[in-house]
C-alpha positions in Angstrom: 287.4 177.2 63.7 287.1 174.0 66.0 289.7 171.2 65.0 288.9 168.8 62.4 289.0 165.6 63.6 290.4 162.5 61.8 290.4 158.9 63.0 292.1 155.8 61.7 290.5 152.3 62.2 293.0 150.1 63.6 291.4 146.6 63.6 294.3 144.0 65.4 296.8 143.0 62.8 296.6 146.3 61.2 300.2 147.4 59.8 301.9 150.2 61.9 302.9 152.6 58.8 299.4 152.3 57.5 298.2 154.1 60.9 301.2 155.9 61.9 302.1 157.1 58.3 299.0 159.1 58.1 298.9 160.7 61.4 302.6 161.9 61.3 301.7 163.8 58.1 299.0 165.4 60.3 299.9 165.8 63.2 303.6 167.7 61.0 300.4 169.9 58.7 299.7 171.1 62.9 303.1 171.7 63.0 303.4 173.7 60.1 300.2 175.9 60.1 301.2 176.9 63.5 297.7 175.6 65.1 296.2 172.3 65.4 293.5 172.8 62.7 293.7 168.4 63.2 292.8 166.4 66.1 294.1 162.9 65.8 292.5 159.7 67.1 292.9 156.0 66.3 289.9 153.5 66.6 289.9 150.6 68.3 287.6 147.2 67.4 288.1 146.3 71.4 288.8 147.1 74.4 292.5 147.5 75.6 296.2 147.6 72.9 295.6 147.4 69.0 298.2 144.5 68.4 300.0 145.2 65.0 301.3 143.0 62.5 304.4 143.9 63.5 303.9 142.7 67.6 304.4 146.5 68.1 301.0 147.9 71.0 298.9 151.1 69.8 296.7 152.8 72.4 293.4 153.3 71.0 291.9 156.2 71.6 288.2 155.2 70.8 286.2 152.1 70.9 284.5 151.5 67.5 281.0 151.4 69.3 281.9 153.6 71.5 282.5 156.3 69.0 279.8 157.1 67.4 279.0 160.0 70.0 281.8 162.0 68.4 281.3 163.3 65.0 284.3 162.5 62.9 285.7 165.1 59.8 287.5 162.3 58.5 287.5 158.7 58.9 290.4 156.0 57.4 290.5 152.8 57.6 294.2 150.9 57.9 295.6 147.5 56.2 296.5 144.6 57.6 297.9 141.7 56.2 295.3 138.8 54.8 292.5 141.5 55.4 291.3 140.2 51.9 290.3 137.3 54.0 289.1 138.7 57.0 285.4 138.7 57.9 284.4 141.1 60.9 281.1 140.8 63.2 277.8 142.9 61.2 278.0 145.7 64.2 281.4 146.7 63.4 280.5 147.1 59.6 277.0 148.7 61.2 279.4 151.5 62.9 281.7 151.8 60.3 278.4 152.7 57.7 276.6 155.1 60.0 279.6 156.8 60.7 281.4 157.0 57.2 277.9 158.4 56.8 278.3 161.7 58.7 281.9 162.1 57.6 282.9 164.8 55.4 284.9 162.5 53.5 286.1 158.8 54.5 288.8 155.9 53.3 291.5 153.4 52.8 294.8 153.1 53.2 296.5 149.5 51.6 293.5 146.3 52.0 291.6 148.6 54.5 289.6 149.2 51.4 288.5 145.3 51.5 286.2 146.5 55.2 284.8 149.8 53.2 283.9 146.9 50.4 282.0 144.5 53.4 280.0 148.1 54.9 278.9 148.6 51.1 280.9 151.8 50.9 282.9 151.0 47.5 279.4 150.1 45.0 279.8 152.4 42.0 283.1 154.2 43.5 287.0 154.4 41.5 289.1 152.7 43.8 292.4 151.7 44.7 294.6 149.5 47.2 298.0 147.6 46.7 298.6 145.9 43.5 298.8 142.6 45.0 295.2 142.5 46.3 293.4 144.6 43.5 292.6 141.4 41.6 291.0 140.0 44.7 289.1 143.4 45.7 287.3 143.1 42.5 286.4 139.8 42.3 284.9 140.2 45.8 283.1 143.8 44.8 282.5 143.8 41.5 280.4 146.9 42.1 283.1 148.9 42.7 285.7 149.8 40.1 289.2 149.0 40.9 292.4 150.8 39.2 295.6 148.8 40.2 297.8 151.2 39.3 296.9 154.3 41.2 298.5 156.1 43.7 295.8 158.0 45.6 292.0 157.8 44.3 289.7 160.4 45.1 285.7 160.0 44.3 283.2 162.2 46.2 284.1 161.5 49.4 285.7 158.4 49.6 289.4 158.5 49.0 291.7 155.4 48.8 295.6 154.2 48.8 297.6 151.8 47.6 300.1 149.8 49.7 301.9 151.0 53.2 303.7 154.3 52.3 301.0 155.6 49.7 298.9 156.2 53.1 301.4 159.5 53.4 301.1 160.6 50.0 297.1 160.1 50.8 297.6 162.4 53.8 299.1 164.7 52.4 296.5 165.2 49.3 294.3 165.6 52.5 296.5 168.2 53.6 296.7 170.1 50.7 292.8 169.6 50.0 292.3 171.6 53.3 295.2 173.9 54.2 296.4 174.3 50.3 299.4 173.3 48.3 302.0 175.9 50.4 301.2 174.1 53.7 301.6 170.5 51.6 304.6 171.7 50.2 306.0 172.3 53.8 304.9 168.9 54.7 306.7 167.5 52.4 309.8 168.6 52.7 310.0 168.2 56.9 309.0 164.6 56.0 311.9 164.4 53.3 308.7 162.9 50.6 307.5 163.8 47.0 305.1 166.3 47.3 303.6 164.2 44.2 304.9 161.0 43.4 306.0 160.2 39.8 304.0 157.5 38.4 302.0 155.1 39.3 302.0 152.1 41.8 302.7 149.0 39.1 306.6 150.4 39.0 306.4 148.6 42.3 304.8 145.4 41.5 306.9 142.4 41.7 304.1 139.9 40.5 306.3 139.1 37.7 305.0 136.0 35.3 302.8 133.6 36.4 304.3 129.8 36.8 304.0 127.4 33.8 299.9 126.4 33.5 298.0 124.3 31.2 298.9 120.9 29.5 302.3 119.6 29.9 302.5 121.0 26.0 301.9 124.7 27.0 303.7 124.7 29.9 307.1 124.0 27.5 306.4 126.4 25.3 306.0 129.1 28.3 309.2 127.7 29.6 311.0 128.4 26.4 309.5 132.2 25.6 311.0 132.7 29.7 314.0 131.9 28.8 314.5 133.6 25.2 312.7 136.9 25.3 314.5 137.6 22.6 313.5 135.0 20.0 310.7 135.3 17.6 307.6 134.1 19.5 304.6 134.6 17.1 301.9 132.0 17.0 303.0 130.2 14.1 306.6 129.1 15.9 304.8 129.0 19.2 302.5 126.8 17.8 305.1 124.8 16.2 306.8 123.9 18.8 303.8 122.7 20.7 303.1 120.6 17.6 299.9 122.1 17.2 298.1 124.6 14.1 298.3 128.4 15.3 294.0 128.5 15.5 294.3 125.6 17.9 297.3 127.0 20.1 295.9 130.5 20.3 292.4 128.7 21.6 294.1 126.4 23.5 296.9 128.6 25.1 293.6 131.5 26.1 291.6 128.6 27.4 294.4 127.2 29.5 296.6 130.1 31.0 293.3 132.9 30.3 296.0 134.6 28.4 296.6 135.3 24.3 299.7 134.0 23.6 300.9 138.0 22.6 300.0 139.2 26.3 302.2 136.3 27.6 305.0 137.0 25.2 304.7 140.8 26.3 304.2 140.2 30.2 307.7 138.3 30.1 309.5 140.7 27.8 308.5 143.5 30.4 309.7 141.4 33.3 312.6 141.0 31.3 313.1 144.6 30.5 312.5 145.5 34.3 315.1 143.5 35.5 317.8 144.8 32.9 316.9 148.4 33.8 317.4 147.9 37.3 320.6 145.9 36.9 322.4 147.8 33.9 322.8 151.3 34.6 324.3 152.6 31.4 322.7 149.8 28.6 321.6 151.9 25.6 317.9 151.2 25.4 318.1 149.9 22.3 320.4 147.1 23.4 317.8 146.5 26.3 314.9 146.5 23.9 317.1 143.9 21.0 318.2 141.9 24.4 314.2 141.3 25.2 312.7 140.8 22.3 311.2 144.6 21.0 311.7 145.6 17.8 313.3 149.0 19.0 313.2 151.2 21.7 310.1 153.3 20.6 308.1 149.6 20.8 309.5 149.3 24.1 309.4 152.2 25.7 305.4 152.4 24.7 304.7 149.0 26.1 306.4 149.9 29.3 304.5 153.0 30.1 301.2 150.8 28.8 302.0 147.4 31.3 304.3 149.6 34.2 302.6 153.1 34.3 306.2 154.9 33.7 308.9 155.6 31.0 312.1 152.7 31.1 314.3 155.9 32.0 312.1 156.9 34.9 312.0 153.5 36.2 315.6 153.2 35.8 315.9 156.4 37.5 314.1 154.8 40.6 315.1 151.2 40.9 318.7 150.9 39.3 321.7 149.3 41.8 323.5 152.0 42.4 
């Protein structure tokens, strides 16, 4: 069997790890299967070095329109910083369609989902990327259908990643899609990674809560749930100390920060919670649910896996100071 060959779309900016990432885990499943069932390539937009984000040179192997000549098995496309607000020239997206289109299977890795979006290759697809652009990929495509909190996303044959390192966990599904689950497994372990990762990517998110919005009113009252998760914040004593009735707050508060006041109230409980669980070790969960405001840990525990994607002790697990 002639190699298969896989390509990475480097565009200048592109992050190093979202390219490099991917083709290590290759270029080790080579290694491994003791033949090069992959041939690697990375895809210029010009001419001459791919200039990362990093200052760092890559030597493209191809020219984008140049390529084309060269069937291609797989085809991903790397993140760069700000790509949410890139706009590239109509040939490149041109190439990039035609050729996704002969592919056995194409994709992202990070915001390289954001040029899949502009070639039209996302409408009526699951897709992921990194948590902090997810919002703006589907505003900007709201033909495709975005899950924040995945790791990998597979859908006939486009496959995506979220952020920087998920481009190796992306790989190696790749792997393991064509060489099976012992080669993967292999991979894996050279690399010192999860063969799968626990979880999903909103573990990782450090969004956190939103600054104080709305009238000067609102904004107090979010500045006083902040700073006493623990308190009792339904609408009636939210709304009293606004000064208003709890059917105006609620409308006012949704219309003003396009949250309910209960979503708020939760989103800065789990922030809360987050930060106790990565800086106390040993604290019973019950003592981190009555410190932020849950009723017990059961309440917690099921609102964390709802907002975050993993259990408290998981999370704990991953993120405590040692």
């Amino acid at each position: 069997m002639p190699p298969r060959s896989v390509a990475v779309l480097a565009l200048s900016g592109v992050q190093l790890l979202d390219v490099a990432g991917p083709l290590d885990v290759f270029a080790e499943a080579n290694a491994q299967s003791d033949r090069d069932f992959y041939e690697l390539a990375i895809v210029g937009t010009e001419p001459g070095h791919v200039i990362t984000s990093s200052g760092r040179r890559l030597v493209a192997d191809l020219v984008a329109h140049e390529a084309e000549p060269t069937p291609l098995d797989t085809l991903l496309v790397a993140g760069a910083p700000r790509m949410q607000d890139l706009r590239v020239r109509a040939g490149l997206l041109d190439w990039l369609g035609r050729t996704a289109a002969g592919c056995r299977r194409y994709g992202s890795v990070c915001s390289g989902a954001f040029l899949l979006g502009q070639a039209g290759l996302l409408n009526g697809r699951r897709v992921t990327t990194h948590w902090a652009v997810a919002e703006a990929l589907a505003e900007q495509f709201p033909q495709a259908i975005v899950e924040p909190d995945a790791i990998c996303l597979f859908d006939g044959p486009l496959r995506t990643a979220a952020g920087v390192t998920a481009g190796l966990d992306l790989a190696l599904a790749l792997v393991e899609e064509d060489l099976g689950a012992e080669i993967a497994r292999r991979v894996a372990a050279h690399l010192v990674m999860f063969f799968k990762r626990g979880g999903g990517q909103m573990q990782f998110s450090r969004r956190g809560v939103s600054a104080p919005s709305g009238r000067s009113a609102l904004q107090e009252v979010q500045r006083w749930v902040a700073a006493h998760p623990e308190a009792d914040h339904d609408v009636a004593h939210l709304a009293g100390r606004a000064g208003m009735s709890p059917r105006h707050f609620a409308r006012l508060f949704r219309a003003e920060t396009g949250l309910t006041p209960a979503a708020y109230v939760e989103n800065v409980r789990i922030e809360a919670v987050r930060r106790l669980l990565e800086a106390e070790a040993h604290a019973a969960l019950k003592q981190v649910a009555g410190a932020c405001g849950f009723r017990d840990a059961d309440t917690l525990r099921r609102a964390f896996v709802r907002r975050v994607g993993t259990t408290p002790a998981e999370y704990r697990r991953r993120h405590a100071h040692a």
